[in-house]
OpenMM code with the backbone's topology and positions (N, CA, C; nanometers):
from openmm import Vec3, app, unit

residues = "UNK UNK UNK UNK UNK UNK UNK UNK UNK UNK UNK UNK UNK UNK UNK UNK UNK UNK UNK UNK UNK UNK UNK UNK UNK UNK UNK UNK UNK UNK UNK UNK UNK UNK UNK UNK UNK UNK UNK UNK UNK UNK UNK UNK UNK UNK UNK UNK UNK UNK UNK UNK UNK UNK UNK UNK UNK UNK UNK UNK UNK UNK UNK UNK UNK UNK UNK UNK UNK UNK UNK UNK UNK UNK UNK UNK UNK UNK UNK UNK UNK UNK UNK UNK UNK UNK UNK UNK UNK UNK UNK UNK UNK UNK UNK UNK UNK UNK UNK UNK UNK UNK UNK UNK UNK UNK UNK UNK UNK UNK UNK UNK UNK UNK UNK UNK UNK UNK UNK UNK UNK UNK UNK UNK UNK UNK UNK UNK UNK UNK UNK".split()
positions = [
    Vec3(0.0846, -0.1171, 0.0000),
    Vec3(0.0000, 0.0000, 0.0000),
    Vec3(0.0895, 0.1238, 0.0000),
    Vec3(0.0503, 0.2326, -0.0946),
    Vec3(0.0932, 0.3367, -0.0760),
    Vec3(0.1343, 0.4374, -0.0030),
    Vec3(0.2365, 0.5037, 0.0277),
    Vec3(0.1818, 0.6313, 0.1626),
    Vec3(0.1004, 0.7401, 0.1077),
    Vec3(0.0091, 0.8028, 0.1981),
    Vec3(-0.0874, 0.8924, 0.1435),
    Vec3(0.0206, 1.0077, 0.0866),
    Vec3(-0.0579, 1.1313, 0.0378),
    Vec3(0.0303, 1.2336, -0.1218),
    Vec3(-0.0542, 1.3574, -0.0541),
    Vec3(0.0667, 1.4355, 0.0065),
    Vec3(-0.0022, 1.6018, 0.0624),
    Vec3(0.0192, 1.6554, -0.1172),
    Vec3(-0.0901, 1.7404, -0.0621),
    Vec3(-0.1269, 1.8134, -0.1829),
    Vec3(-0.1107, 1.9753, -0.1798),
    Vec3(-0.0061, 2.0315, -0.2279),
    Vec3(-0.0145, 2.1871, -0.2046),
    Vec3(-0.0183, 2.2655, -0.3086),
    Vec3(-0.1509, 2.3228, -0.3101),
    Vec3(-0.1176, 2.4299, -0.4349),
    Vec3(-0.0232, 2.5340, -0.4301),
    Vec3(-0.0262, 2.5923, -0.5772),
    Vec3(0.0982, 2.7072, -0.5719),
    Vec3(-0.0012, 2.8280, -0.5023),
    Vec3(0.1419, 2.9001, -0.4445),
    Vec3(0.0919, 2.9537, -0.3389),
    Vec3(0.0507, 2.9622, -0.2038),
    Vec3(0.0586, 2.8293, -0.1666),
    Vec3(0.0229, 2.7757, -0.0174),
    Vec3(0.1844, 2.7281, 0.0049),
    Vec3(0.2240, 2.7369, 0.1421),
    Vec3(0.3574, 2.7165, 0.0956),
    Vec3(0.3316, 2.6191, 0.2072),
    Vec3(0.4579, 2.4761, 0.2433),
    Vec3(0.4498, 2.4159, 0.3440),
    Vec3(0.5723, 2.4696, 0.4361),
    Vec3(0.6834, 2.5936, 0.3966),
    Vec3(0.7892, 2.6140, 0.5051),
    Vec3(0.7665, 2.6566, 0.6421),
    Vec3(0.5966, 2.7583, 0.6285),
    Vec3(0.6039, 2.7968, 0.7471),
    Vec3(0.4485, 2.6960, 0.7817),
    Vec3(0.4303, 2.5764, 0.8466),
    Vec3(0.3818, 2.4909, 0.9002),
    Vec3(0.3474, 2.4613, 1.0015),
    Vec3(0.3386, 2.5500, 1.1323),
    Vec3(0.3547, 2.5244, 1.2793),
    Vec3(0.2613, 2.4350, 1.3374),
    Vec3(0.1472, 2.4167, 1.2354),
    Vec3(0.0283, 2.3166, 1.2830),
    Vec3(0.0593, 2.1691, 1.1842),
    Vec3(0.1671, 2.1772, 1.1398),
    Vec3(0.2047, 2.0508, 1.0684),
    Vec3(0.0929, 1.9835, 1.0071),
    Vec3(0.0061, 2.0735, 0.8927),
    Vec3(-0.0947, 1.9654, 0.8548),
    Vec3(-0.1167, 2.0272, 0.7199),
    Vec3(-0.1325, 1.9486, 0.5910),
    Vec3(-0.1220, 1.9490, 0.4616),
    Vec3(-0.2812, 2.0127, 0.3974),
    Vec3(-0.2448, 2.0938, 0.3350),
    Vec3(-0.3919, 2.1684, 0.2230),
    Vec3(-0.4818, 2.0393, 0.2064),
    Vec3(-0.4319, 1.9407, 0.1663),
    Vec3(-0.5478, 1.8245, 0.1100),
    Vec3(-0.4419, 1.6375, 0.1435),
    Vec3(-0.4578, 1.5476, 0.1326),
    Vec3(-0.4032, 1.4495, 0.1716),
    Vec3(-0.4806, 1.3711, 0.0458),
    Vec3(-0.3869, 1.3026, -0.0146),
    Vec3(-0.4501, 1.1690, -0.1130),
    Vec3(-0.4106, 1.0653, -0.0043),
    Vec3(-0.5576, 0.9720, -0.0157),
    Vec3(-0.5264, 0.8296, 0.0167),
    Vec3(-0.6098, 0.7380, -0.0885),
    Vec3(-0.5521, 0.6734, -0.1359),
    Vec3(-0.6179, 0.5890, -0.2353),
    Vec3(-0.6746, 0.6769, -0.3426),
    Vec3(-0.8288, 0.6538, -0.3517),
    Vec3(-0.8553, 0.7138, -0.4656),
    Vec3(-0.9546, 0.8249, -0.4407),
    Vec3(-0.9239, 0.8372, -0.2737),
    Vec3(-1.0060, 0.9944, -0.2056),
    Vec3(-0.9068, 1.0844, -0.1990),
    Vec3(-0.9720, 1.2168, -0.2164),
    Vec3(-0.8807, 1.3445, -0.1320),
    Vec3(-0.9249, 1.4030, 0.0022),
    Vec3(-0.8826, 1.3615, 0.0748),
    Vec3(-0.8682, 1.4698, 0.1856),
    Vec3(-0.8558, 1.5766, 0.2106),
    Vec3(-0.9392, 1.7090, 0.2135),
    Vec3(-0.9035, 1.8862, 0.2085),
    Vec3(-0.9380, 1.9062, 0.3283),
    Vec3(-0.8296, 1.9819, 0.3836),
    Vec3(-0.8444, 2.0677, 0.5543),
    Vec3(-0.9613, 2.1476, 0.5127),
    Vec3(-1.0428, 2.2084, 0.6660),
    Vec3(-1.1066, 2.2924, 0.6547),
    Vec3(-1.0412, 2.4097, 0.6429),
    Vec3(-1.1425, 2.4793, 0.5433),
    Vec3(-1.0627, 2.6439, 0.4683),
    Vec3(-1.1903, 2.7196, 0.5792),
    Vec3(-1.1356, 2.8304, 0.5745),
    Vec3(-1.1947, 2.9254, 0.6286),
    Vec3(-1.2241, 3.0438, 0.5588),
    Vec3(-1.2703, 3.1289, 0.5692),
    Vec3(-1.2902, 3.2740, 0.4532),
    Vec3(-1.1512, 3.3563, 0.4667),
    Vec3(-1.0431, 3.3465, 0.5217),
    Vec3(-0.9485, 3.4404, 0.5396),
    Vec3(-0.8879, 3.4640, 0.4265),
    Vec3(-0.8439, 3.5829, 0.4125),
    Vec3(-0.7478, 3.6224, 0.2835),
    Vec3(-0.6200, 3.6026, 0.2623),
    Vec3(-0.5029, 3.6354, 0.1899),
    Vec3(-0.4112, 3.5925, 0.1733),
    Vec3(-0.3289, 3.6344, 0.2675),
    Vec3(-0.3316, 3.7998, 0.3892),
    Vec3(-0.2292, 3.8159, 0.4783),
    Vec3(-0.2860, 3.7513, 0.5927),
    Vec3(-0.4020, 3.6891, 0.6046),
    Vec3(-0.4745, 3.6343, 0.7707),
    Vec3(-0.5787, 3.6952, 0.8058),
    Vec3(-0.5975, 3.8082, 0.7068),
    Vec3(-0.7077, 3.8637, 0.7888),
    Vec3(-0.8574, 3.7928, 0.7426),
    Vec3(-0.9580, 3.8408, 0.8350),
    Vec3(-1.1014, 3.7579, 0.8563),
    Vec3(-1.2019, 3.8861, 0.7882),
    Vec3(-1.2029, 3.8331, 0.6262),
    Vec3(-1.2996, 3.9638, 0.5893),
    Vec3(-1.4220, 4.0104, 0.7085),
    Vec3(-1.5020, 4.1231, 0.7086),
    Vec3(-1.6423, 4.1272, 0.8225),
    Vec3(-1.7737, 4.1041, 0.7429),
    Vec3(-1.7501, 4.0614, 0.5695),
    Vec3(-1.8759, 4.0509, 0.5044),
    Vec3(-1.8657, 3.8978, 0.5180),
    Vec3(-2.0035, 3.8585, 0.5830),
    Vec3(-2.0438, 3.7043, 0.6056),
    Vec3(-1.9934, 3.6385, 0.4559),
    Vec3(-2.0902, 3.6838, 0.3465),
    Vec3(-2.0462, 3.6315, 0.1486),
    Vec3(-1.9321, 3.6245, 0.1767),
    Vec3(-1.8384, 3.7374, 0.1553),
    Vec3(-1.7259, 3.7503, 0.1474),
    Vec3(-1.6015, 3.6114, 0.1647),
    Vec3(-1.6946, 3.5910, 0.3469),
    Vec3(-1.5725, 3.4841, 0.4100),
    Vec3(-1.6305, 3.3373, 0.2960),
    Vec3(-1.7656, 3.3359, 0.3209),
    Vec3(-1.7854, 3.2126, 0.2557),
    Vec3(-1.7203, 3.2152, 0.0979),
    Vec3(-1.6798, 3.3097, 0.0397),
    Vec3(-1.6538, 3.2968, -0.0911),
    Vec3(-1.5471, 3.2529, -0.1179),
    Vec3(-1.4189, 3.3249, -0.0227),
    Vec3(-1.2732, 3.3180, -0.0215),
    Vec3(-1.2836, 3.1545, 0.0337),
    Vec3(-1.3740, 3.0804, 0.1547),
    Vec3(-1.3141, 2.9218, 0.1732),
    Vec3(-1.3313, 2.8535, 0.0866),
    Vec3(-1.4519, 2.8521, -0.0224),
    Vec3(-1.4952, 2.7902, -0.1369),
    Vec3(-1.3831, 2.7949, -0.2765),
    Vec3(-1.3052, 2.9153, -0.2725),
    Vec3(-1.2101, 2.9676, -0.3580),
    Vec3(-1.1162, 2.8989, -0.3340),
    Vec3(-1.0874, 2.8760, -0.1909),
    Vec3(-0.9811, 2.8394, -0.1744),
    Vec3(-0.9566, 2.6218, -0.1367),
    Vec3(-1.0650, 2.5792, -0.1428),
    Vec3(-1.1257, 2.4473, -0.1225),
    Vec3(-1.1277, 2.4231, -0.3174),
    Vec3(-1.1657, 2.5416, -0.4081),
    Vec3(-1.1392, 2.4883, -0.5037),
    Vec3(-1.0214, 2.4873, -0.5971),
    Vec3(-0.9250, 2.6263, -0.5462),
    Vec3(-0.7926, 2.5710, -0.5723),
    Vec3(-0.7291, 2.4396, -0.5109),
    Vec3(-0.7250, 2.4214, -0.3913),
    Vec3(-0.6957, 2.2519, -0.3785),
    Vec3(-0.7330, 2.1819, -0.4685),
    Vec3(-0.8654, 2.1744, -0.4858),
    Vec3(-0.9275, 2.0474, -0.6041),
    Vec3(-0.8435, 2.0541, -0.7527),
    Vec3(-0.8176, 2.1828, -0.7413),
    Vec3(-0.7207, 2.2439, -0.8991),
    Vec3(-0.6349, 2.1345, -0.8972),
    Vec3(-0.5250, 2.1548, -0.7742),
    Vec3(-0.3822, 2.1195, -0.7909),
    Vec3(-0.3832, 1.9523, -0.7068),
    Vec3(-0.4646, 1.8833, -0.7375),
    Vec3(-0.4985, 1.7748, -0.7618),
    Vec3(-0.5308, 1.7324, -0.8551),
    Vec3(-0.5911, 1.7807, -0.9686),
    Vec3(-0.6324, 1.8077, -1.1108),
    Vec3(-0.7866, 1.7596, -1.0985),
    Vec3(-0.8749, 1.7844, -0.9986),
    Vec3(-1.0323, 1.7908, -0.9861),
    Vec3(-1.0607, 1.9075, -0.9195),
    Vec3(-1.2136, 1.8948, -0.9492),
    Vec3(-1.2898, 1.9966, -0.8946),
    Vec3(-1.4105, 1.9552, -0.7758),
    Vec3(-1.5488, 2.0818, -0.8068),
    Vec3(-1.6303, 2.0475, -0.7723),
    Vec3(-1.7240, 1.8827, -0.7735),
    Vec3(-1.6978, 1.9058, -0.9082),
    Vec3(-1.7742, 1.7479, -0.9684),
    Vec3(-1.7118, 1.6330, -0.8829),
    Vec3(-1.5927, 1.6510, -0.8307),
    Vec3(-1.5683, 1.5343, -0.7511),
    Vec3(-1.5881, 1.5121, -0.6211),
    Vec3(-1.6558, 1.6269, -0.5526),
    Vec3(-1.6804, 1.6739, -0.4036),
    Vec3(-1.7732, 1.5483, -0.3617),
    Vec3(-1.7404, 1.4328, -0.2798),
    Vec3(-1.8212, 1.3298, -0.2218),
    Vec3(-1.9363, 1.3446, -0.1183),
    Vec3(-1.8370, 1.4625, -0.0436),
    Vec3(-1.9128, 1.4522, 0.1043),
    Vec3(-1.8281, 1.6144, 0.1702),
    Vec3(-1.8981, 1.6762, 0.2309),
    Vec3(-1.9072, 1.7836, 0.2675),
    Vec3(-1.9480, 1.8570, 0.4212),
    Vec3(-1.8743, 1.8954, 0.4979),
    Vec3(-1.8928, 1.9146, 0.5820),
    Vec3(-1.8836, 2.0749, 0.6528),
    Vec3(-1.9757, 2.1433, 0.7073),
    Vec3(-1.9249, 2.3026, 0.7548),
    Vec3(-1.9892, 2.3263, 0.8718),
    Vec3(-1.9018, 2.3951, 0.9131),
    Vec3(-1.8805, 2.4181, 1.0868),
    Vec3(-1.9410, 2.5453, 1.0670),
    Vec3(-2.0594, 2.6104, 1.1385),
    Vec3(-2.1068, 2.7461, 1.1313),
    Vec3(-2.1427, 2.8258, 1.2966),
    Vec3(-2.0647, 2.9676, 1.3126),
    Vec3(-2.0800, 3.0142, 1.4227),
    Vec3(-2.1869, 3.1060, 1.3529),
    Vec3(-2.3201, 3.1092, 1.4311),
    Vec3(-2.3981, 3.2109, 1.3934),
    Vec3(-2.4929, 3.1235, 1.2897),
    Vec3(-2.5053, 3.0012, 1.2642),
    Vec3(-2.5792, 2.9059, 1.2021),
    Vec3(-2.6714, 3.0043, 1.1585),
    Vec3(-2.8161, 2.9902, 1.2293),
    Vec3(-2.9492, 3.0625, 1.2014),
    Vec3(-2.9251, 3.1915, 1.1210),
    Vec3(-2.7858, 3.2566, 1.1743),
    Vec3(-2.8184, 3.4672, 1.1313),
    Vec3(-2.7361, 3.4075, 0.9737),
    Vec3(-2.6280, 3.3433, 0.9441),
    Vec3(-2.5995, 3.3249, 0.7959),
    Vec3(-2.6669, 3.2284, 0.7422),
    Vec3(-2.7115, 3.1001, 0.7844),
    Vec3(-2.7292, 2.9678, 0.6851),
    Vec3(-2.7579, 3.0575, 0.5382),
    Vec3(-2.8735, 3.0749, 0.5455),
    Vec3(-2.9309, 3.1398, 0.4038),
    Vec3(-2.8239, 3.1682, 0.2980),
    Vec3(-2.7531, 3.2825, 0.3435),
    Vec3(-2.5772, 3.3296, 0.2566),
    Vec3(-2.5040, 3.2680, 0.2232),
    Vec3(-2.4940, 3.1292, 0.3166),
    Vec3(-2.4114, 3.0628, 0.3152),
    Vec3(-2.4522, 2.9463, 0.1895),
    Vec3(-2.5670, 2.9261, 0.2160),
    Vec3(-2.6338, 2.7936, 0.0825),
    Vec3(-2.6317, 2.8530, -0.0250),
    Vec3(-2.6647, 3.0113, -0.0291),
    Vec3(-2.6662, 3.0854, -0.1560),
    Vec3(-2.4975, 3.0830, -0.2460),
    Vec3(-2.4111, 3.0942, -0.1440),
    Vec3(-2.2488, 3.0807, -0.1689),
    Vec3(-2.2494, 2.9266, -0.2184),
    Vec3(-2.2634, 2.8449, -0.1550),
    Vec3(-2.2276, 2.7394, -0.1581),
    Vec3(-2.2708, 2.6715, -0.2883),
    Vec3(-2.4236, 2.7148, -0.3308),
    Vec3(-2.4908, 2.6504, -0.4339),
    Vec3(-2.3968, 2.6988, -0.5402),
    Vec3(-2.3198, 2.7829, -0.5709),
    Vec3(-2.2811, 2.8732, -0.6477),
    Vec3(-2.1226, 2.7607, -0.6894),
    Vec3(-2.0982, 2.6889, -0.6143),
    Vec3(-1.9590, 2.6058, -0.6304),
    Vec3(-2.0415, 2.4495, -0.6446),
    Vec3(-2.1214, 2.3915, -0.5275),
    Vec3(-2.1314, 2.2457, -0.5955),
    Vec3(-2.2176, 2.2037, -0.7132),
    Vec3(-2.1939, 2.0761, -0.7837),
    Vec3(-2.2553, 2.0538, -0.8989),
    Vec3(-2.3111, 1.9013, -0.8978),
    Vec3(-2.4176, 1.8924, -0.9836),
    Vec3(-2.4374, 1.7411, -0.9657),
    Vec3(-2.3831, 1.6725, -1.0284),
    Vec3(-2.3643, 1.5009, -0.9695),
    Vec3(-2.4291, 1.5056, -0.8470),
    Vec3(-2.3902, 1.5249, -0.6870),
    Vec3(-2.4628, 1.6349, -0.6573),
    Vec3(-2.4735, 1.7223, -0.5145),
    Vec3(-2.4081, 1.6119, -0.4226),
    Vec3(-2.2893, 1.6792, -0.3671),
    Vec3(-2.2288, 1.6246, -0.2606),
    Vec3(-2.3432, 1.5955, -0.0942),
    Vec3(-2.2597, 1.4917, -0.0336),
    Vec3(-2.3560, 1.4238, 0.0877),
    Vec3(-2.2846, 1.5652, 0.1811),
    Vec3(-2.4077, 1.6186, 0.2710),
    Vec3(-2.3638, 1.7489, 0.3575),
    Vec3(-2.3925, 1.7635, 0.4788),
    Vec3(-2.3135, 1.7921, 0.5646),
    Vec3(-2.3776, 1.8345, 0.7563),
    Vec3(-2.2993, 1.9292, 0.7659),
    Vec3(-2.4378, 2.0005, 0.8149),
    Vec3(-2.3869, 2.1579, 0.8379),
    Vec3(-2.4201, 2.1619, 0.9736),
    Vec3(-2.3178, 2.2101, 1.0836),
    Vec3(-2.2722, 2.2023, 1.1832),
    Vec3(-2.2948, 2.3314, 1.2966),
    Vec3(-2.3437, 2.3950, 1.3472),
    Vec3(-2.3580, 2.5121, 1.4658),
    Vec3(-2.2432, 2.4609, 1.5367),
    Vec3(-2.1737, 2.5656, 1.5590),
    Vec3(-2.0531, 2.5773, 1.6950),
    Vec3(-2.0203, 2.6719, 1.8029),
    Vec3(-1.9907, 2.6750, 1.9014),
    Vec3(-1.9669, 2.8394, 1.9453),
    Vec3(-1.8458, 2.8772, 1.9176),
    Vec3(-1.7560, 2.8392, 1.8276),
    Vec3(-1.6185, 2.9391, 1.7993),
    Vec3(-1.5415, 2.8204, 1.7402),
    Vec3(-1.4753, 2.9074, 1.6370),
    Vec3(-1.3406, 2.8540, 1.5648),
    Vec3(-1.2289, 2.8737, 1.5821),
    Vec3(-1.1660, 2.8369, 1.5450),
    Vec3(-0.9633, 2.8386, 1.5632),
    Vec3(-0.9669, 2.9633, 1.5361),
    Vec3(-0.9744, 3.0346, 1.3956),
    Vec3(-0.9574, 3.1473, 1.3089),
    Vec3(-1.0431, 3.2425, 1.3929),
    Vec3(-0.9974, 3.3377, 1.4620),
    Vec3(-1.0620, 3.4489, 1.5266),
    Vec3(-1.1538, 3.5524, 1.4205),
    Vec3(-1.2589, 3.5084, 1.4449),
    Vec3(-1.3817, 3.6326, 1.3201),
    Vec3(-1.4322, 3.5103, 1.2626),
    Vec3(-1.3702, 3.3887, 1.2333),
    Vec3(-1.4502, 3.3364, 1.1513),
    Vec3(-1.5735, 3.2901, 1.1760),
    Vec3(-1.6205, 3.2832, 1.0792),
    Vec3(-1.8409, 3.2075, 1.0458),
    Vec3(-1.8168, 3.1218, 1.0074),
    Vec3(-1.7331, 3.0605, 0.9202),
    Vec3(-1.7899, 2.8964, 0.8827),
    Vec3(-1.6133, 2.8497, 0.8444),
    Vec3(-1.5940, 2.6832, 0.8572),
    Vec3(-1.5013, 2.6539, 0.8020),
    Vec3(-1.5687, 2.5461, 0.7302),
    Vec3(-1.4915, 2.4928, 0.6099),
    Vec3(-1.5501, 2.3861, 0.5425),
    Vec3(-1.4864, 2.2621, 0.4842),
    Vec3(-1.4962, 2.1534, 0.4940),
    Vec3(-1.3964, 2.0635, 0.4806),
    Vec3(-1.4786, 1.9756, 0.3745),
    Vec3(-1.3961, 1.8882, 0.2584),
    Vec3(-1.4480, 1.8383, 0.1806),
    Vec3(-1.3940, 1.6651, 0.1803),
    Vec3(-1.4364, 1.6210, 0.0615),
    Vec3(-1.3882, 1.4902, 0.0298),
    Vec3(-1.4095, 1.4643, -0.0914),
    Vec3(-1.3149, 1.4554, -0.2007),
    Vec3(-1.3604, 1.4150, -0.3303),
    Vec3(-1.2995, 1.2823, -0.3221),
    Vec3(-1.3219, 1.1982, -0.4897),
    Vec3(-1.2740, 1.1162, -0.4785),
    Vec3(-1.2063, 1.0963, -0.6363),
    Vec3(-1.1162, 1.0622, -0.6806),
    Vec3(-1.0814, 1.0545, -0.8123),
    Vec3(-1.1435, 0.9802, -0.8862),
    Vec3(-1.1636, 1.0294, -1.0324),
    Vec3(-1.2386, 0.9368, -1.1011),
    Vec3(-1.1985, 0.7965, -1.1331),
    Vec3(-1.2501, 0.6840, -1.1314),
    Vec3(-1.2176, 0.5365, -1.2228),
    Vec3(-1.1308, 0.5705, -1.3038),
] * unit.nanometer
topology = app.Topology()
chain = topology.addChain("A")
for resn in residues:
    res = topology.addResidue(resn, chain)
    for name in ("N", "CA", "C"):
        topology.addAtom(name, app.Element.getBySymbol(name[0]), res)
């Protein structure tokens, strides 16, 4: 058996690493993607709810890039939401806007707080490579 295959797009760098954990992980013929969060490229936590959801989706689909898939391969789907009730709505409206059929399996999650200070939602995926 293989060892699993970190996946880093350009631009994500692995030198500075302090949480030692990879953009996406291949094992077999799944991918593994960390949860993204809405933050921008210096750290900061946009304050427009869209906004954050747009940049984790952006950035959940560059991973899928530099794996050479996308949406279409999204299996199963998972998002962590602070403030559930005041965004869901924004958030499905964002979201519908990236998955495709057929529509990934989904649990959407209420929390009281994330790692990422400001953040509303993180989102973690699972594709799987094609046959």
């Amino acid at each position: 058996m293989s060892r699993p295959l970190a996946v880093w797009p350009d631009g994500m760098s692995g030198a500075d690493n302090p949480w030692k954990m990879s953009p996406a992980i291949r094992s077999g013929d799944l991918l593994f993607v960390t949860g993204m969060t809405g933050s921008l490229p210096d750290g900061t936590m946009p304050n427009e709810p869209e906004q954050q959801f747009t940049k984790a989706f952006d950035k959940i689909a560059e991973v899928l890039r530099a794996a050479g898939l996308d949406f279409g391969h999204v299996v199963d789907m998972t998002s962590y939401h602070v403030g559930i009730r005041t965004h869901f709505d924004c958030f499905a409206s964002v979201r519908n806007r990236y998955v495709v059929e057929p529509y990934p399996a989904w649990t959407a999650v209420g929390v009281a707080e994330l790692r990422r200070s400001g953040a509303l939602v993180e989102v973690k995926v699972t594709a799987r490579f094609a046959d």
